[in-house]
Structure formats: structure tokens, C-alpha cells
N, C-alpha and C positions, 0 to 999 in steps of 0.2 A: 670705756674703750670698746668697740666694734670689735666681736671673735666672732667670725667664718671658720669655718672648719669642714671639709666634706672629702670625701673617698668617693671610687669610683662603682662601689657595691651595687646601687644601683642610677644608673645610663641618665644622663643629663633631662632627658626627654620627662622620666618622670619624676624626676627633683622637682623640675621647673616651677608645676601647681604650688610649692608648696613654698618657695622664694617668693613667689608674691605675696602668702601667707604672711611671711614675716617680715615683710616692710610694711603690712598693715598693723600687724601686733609689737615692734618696735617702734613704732609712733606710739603709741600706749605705754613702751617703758615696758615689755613684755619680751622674754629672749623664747625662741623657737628653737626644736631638737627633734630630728628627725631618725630614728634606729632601724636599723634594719631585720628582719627574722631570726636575725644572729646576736641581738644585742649590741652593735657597733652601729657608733653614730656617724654616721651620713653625711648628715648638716647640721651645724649649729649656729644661729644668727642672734648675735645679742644686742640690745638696744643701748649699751654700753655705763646702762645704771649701777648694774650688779656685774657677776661673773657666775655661770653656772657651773656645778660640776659635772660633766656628761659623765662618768663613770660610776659615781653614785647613783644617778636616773638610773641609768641602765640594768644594774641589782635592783634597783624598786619595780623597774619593771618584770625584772625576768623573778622576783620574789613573789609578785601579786599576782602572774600569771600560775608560777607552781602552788600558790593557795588556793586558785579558782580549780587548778585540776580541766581545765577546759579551755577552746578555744574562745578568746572576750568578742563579743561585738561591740559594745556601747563602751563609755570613756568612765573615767572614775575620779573624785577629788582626793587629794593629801591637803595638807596646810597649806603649804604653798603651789602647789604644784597639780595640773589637770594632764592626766595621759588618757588617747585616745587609739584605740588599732585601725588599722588605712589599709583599705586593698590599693597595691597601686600594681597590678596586672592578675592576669588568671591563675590561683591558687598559690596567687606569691603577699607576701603581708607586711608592714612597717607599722609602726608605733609612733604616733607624734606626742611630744612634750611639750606644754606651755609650761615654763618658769614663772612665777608670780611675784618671786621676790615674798621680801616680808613687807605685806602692804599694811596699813593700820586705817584704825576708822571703824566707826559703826559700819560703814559697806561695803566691808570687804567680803563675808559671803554674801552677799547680791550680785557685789560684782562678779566673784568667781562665778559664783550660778548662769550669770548673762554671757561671761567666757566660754563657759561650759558649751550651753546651747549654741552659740557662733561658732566655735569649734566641730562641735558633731553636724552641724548641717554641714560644714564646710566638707565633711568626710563623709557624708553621703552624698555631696556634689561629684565628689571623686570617685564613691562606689557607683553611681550610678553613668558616668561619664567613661569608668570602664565598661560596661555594659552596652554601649552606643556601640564601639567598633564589631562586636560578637553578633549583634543585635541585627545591624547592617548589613554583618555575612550572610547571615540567616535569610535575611529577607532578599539579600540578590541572589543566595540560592535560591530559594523560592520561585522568585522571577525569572530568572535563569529556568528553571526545570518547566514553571509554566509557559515561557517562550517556546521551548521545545516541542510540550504536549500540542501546543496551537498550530506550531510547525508540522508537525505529524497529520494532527487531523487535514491540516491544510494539503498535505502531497497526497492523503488519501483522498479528499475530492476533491483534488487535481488530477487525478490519474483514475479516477473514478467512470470510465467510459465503454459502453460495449466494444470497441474493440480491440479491447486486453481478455486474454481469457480469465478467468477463474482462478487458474493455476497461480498464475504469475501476481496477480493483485494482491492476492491471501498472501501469497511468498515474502512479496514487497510488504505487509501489512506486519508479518510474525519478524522480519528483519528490521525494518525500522525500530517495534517495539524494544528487541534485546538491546539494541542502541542508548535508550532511554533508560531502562529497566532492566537492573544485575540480577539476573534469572541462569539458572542450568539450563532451562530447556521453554519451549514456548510453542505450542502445536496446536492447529484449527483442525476442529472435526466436522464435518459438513456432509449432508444425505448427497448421496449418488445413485443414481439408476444401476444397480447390479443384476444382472439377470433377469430384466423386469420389474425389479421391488427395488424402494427406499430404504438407504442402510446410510448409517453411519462411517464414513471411511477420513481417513488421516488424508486432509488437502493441502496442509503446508506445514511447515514445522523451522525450528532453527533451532540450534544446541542440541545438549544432550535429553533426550525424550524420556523422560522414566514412567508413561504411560504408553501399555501395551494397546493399538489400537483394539484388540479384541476385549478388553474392557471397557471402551467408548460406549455402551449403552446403560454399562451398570454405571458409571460416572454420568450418565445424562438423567438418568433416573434422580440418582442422589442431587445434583443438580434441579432438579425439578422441585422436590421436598421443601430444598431450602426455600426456592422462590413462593411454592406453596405458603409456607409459615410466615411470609413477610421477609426473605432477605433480597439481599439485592443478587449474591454471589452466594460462592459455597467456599469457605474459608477453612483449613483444617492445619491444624500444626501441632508435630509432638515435642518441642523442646522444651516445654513450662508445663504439660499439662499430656494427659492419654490423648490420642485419636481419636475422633469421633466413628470414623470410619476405620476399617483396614484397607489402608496402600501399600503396593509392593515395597519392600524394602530400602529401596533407593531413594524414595520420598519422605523428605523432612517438613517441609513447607509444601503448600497447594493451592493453588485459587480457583475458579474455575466462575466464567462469567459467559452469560444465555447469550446468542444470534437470534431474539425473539424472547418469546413471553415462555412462562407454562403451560400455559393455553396450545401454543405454535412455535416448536424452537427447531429449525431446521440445521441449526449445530449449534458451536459453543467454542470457545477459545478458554485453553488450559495452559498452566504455566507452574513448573515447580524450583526448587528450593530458593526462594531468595537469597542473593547472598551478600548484601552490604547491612543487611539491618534483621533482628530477629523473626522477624513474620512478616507478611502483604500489609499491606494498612487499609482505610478508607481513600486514601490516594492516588492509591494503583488502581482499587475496585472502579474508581470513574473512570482513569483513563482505558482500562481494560473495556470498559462497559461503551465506551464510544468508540473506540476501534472497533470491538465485535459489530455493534452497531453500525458502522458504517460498510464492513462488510456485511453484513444482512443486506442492508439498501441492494449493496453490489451485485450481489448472488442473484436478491427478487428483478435486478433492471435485467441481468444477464438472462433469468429463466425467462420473463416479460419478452427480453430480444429474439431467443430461441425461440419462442409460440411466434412470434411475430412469420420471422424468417420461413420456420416449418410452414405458417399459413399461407406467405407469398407462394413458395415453392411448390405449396398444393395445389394454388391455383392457377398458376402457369402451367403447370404439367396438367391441369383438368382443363386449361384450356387447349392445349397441343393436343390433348388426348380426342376432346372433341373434332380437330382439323381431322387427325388420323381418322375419325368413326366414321368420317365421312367416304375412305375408300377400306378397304379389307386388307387392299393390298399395300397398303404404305403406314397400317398399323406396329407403333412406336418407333416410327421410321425417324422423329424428333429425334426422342429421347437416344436414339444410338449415333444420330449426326450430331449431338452435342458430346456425347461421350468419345468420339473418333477424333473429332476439333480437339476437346483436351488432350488426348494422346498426341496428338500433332503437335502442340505448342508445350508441349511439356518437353517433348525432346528436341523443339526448335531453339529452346533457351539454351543446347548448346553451343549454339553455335553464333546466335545474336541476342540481345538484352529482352528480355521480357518479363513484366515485374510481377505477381502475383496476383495483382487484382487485374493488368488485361489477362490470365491466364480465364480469373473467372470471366469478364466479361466476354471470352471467346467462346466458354463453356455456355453461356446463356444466348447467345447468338446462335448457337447450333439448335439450342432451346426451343429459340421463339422464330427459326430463319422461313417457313411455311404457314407464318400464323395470317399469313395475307390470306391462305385461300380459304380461309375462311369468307370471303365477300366473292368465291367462284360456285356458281350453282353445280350440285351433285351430277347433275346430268352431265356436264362436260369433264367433273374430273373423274368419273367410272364409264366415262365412252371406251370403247374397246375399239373401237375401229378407227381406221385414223383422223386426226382431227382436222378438221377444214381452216381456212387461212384466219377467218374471223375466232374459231373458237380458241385460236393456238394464241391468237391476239389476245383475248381474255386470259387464258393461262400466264401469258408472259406480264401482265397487269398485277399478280399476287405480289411482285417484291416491293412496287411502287405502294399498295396499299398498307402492306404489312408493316413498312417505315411511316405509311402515315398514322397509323393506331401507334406506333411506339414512340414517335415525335413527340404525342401530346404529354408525355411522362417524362420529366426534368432527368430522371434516374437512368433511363436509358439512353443518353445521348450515346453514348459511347456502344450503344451494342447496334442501333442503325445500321450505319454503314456497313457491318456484316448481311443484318437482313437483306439490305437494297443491294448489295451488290453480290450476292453466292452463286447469282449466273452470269455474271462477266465473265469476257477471256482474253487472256493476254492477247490474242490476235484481234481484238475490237467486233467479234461477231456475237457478245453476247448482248444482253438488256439488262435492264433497261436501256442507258445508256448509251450501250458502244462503248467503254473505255476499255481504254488497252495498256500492256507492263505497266509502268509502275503509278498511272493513274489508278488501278483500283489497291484498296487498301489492304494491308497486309492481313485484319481477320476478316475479311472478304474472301482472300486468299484460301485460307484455309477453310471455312466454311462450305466452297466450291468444292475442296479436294475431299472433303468428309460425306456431302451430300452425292458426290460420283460416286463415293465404291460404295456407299448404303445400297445407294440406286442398281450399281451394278451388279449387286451381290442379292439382291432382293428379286423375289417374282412379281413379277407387274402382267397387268392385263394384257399386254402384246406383246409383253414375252417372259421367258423361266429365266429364272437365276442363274449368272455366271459363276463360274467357282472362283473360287480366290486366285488362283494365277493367271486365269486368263481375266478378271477384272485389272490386275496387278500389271499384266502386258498393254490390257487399253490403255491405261495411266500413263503408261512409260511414255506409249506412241504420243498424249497429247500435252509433251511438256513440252513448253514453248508457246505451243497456240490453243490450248485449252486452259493451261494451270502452270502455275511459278514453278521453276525447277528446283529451288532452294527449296521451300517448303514441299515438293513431291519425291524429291531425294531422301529428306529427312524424315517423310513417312515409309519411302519403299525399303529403305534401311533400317527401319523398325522392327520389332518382333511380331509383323504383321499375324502368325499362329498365334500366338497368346493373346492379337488383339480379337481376333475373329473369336476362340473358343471362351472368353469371357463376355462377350456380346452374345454368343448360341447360351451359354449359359443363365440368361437372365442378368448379368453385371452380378451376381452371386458369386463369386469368385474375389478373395479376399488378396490385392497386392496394397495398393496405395492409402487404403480406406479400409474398414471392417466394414462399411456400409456404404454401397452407394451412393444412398438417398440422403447421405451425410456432405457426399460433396456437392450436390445441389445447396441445401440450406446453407453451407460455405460461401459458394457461389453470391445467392440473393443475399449472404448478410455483407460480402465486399461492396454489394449494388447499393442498397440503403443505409452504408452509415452515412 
């Protein structure tokens, strides 16, 4: 007779292996017993030759386990009877029992012996079939975390372009990571012009910091060593083992991985206490070392961008400088109609839309609005006396040339129209052209209103310098048919004194910029990206 017997101790799902078991070993005249860590049987399937006692098993087993004194792995024979232990889930255990019956015959230990072995493989197909699901997680973690790493790298250049500052890419760089990486804290240190000299200063950070930037050099030092001695990082942790180093207090864990070599390390990205796992590993070290890494690129394109920019910049202004050398009297007469133009359109944006790169490019138009006369011989721009109809002809030719030198340059389309038009006038009597309202273009506009009060406020060969109010009443009288009333209101309602006593001053006078010559390089880096 067929005895089934099963409880619900453990969950159908992992009985199941082991019912197939025993409609293989009941064709054999073999009955199956499955116990659970508690001694209670599970399952009993008998092939209906004999009848087993599962209560008796049960004592043989729990007798031969208190004689081992230890957890069994492998299985073990009685006379009749093969038990074997079964993981059937993580740190949970069951016992299987073959019944043999009383078999007779020279082959009955062969046969058990060959039961034996069929048995135990069967129960490392099970140990090792638990192992698959764990095995699996493992690896889609894995996958899962190296998706992300690729991801990272991938947004860092993606976003990898001059024009992001420094600031913000680093920022973006130590924020991402914490994302990926359970870290207290995670701060890039990076050389900065302080005073003249290269230092060490704190460029981004996220969490909590337990590095005082004023140890940033004694940690770049130690940093150094390691890379010296063949490591890749500087690894340091006191929970298993002393410090190598001393860290303040608040650091348990530390990693610390180059922006460059030993050789060249213009900073370094730090990160302390890890906290989902005892220490950093060789895992972080990579992806630490290619974020740094890809901020290094960043930094060297950004410094590369800045020499670049500073060199346009020098040589624009050495060219306007040369136009100016040509008279005495109109020396850095440029550089203060570009600087007048930006005041103009910086408080023009209150009142209509103006985005920040025409701001520069009105700024560079005030720049380069005289660079025509460069192609007017000396004689006729320092005549003192007045100029004859042909010579005034040539003068009036400098705006037609000056757009055509800045034509041939793709990057200038946009500052032209300033050049060629800063002597128009709303009443159609100026040049080149003639055009009149709202034919010329708005930093035309302004360019016109910047290059009048220089002019007027300047000494020239056939005549002295107006003062500031009475340049400021010419202005008034010529809005409408000299200059836009919109952009000449929005300058005469300016803090016209502040703007004069920072032009008498050299532009040394600190509101918008600590340096001038910082918002030119601005300027040229909106022109060429």
C-alpha cells in the first residue's frame, strides 16, 4: 500500500525536488522520508512493499547526529537504511531517508553503495541549485552597480565642455558619486591661483567633510608616497588594525585617489567613512580613479580654454591698441566704448530681454567698433585742422572696412552689425548707409551712444573735453535724430558718476568683476565656444 504523509513545515516549492525523487525510487521498491531540522517528517512516499516507521528514523537520525557532535555533510549507511542532510534554502537543513527494506542476495551492499552515490549527487544537485538563486543576485548586483559606474562616467563626458565652469562639473562629479557610493563625506581638492601662487583649495565636496581643507597638502604628500611605492590610492582604516597615518578623529575609513600622477598631481579626490561595508575596496579605487580622472581632463581643457580665451583677448586689445597709437588723442578710447556699451546693456535688460552672450557680444563690438581705421593713413586721422570733403570721405570708409576684416571670421557674425553701424542715426544722416529708427540694429544702438560721450568727454585735436553734464545735455538734445531714446534714457538714468569715476580710474575700481580684464576673457570665451 502507497503511505504519503507530508506537513506543511516546509512550503510546497521545496518538497517538490524531492516527489520526483521518490517516484524514481518507488519504482525500485525503495520508500523516501523526508525530516525536517526538527526531526518531523515532511514526507513519506512508500512504494507499497513494506511500510516504514518514520518515528523510529527520526531517533536514528537525531541519535547519529548527537554522536557526530557536529553539523553532517555527506550521508551514512545502517543495514537497511541510507540518511543523507539536504540544504533545501539559506541556513535552513532537512535529512532525507532511503528505506531499503530487508533486501537479500550477495548485492545488497553494491546495491546500497550505488544508492548511496545516486542519492548524494542528487543532494548536491539541490545544494548546488540553491546556490543559483544567491549567485544570480550577486551577479545582477554586480551588473546593476557596473551599469551605474558607466552611467557616471558617461554624464561626466557628457557634460564634460568648456562651458561649465569648474565649479559646477566637480560639484556634479562628488554628487553623482555619493549616489553610487555610501560615503560620510566626498571632497575634491584642486590648485587655485591664490595671491599669485598655487595652492591647494577645497573645489567641491558633498556630505559630511571630516577633512580640514588646511590639511590638504600634508594628505597630498601622503598621497604622493603611496603612489611613489607602487599603489594606485592611499587606503587607510582603523577598525581591524592601527592607522598608518593620524586622522582627525572623525575618520574611520579614508581613501584618497591622484588628479594626475606623482610626477603632476594638480589635486585629488577624498572620501571618508564608508558605510555599508567595512573598508573601500579595489572597486571604489577604479571608479574613484576615473572620476578623478575625468576631472583632471576637465580642469587641463578648462585651463587650455582660459590660455586660449586670455590669448584672443590680448590680441584684440593689442590690436585696438595699435588703432589708438595711431592718434594720442583717442588712446584707449576702445577699451572705454566697450566698457560704456556694457553698462548700457546691462541696465537695458531691464527693461527688454537680453541674454548674456549679446551682453558679451556688445561688449566686443565696443572692442573692435574703430578697428577699420586701421586701413586710414595717419595723416588724415591726426590733421588738426579741418578735414576737406575727400578726406572726411575716407574717414567715413573706416566702418565699411572694419566689417569687412571681421566678416572673414565665422565667430564674429554677430558683433558686425555693431561695427558697420555705430555712426548711423535715427534720422538717416549717418553712414555708411543712411538708415534710419528701427533699420539700425539695436547693438548698433548702443555702440553709437557709448562711442558719443567717450568722444565727448575726451580731448581731441579741435577741441578740449566736455564735462560730464554738458556731454550728458548734448545726448538729451540728440534723442530722436542722433540716438534711440530707449537705450539713451536707460543710460542718462544711470549712475552716470560711478560710471565716469571708474573709467578715470583705470576700470580698477572693484563692482561687477574683481578684475576687468576678467570680463573681457568672459567676453571672447562666449565668442568661441
Amino acid at each position: 500500500m502507497l503511505n504519503n504523509t507530508m506537513t506543511q513545515t516546509l512550503s510546497d516549492e521545496k518538497i517538490q525536488p524531492f516527489q520526483e525523487l521518490a517516484n524514481k525510487l518507488n519504482r525500485l521498491e525503495l520508500n523516501l522520508l523526508i525530516f525536517d531540522a526538527r526531526y518531523q517528517c515532511v514526507l513519506q512516499r512508500g512504494a507499497g512493499r513494506f511500510e516504514s516507521d518514520a518515528a523510529r528514523i527520526a531517533d536514528q537520525i537525531e541519535l547519529r547526529i548527537e554522536q557526530q557532535e557536529q553539523s553532517l555533510t555527506s550521508g551514512w549507511l545502517t543495514e537497511n537504511l541510507f540518511f543523507c542532510p539536504v540544504s533545501v534554502g539559506p541556513a535552513e537543513r532537512a535529512f532525507l531517508a532511503v528505506d531499503t527494506g530487508l533486501l537479500k542476495g550477495a548485492k545488497t551492499t553494491r546495491e546500497k553503495t550505488y544508492l548511496a552515490c545516486i542519492v548524494e549527487d542528487f543532494c548536491r544537485c539541490i545544494r548546488t541549485a540553491e546556490k543559483i538563486p544567491m549567485q544570480l543576485e550577486k551577479i545582477g548586483s554586480e551588473l546593476s552597480r557596473a551599469y551605474e559606474e558607466i552611467m557616471l562616467l558617461y554624464r561626466l563626458g557628457a557634460n564634460m565642455k568648456v562651458t561649465q565652469s569648474s565649479a559646477s562639473y566637480l560639484q556634479m562629479a562628488c554628487d553623482q558619486l555619493t549616489q553610487l557610493v555610501h560615503v560620510e563625506g566626498i571632497v575634491i581638492f584642486a590648485e587655485r591661483k591664490i595671491e599669485g601662487r598655487k595652492r591647494l583649495a577645497m573645489s567641491a565636496g558633498s556630505g559630511m567633510i571630516s577633512i580640514d581643507p588646511l590639511q590638504a597638502d600634508l594628505l597630498q604628500a601622503r598621497l604622493m608616497t603611496e603612489l611613489q611605492n607602487g599603489g594606485e590610492a592611499l587606503l587607510d582604516a582603523g577598525h581591524e588594525r592601527a592607522f598608518k597615518y593620524d586622522w582627525p578623529d572623525a575618520v574611520r575609513t579614508i581613501m584618497a585617489v591622484p588628479m594626475g600622477d606623482a610626477e603632476r598631481m594638480p589635486g585629488f579626490l577624498v572620501a571618508t567613512n564608508v558605510l555599508d561595508k567595512p573598508d573601500f575596496d579595489t572597486t571604489d579605487i577604479k571608479l574613484f580613479s576615473s572620476v578623478a580622472n575625468q576631472c583632471r581632463v576637465f580642469i587641463e581643457n578648462n585651463r587650455l580654454f582660459d590660455e586660449l580665451k586670455e590669448l584672443f583677448i590680448g590680441c584684440l586689445k593689442a590690436l585696438t591698441s595699435s588703432i589708438d597709437a595711431k592718434d594720442k588723442y583717442t588712446r584707449g578710447h576702445s577699451e572705454r566704448v566697450a566698457f560704456i556699451a556694457r553698462w548700457i546693456a546691462e541696465r537695458l535688460i531691464r527693461i527688454r530681454p537680453l541674454s548674456e552672450k549679446q551682453i558679451h557680444h556688445i561688449y566686443l563690438a565696443g572692442l573692435l567698433h574703430d578697428i577699420g581705421k586701421i586701413g586710414i593713413g595717419e595723416a588724415v586721422l591726426r590733421k588738426q585742422g579741418r578735414l576737406e570733403d575727400d578726406e572726411f570721405a575716407v574717414i567715413q570708409s573706416h566702418p565699411r572696412i572694419g566689417a569687412a576684416i571681421l566678416s572673414g571670421i565665422c565667430q564674429m557674425e554677430e558683433i558686425v552689425p555693431g561695427v558697420l553701424g555705430h555712426h548711423e542715426r535715427l534720422d538717416g544722416r549717418g553712414y555708411p548707409h543712411g538708415l534710419k529708427g528701427d533699420e539700425i540694429p539695436l547693438i548698433a544702438k548702443i555702440i553709437s551712444l557709448a562711442d558719443a560721450f567717450d568722444a565727448m568727454t575726451s580731448r581731441r585735436v579741435y577741441r578740449d573735453a566736455m564735462t560730464i553734464q554738458k556731454a550728458l545735455t548734448e545726448i538729451e538734445k540728440g534723442i530722436g535724430t542722433q540716438f534711440d531714446e530707449e537705450v539713451t534714457r536707460v543710460f542718462l538714468e544711470s549712475d552716470v558718476d560711478k560710471l565716469w569715476t571708474i573709467i578715470q580710474d583705470g576700470f580698477i575700481e572693484s563692482w561687477d568683476y574683481s578684475n576687468f580684464d576678467e570680463y573681457g576673457i568672459e567676453a571672447v570665451g562666449a565668442l568661441i565656444r
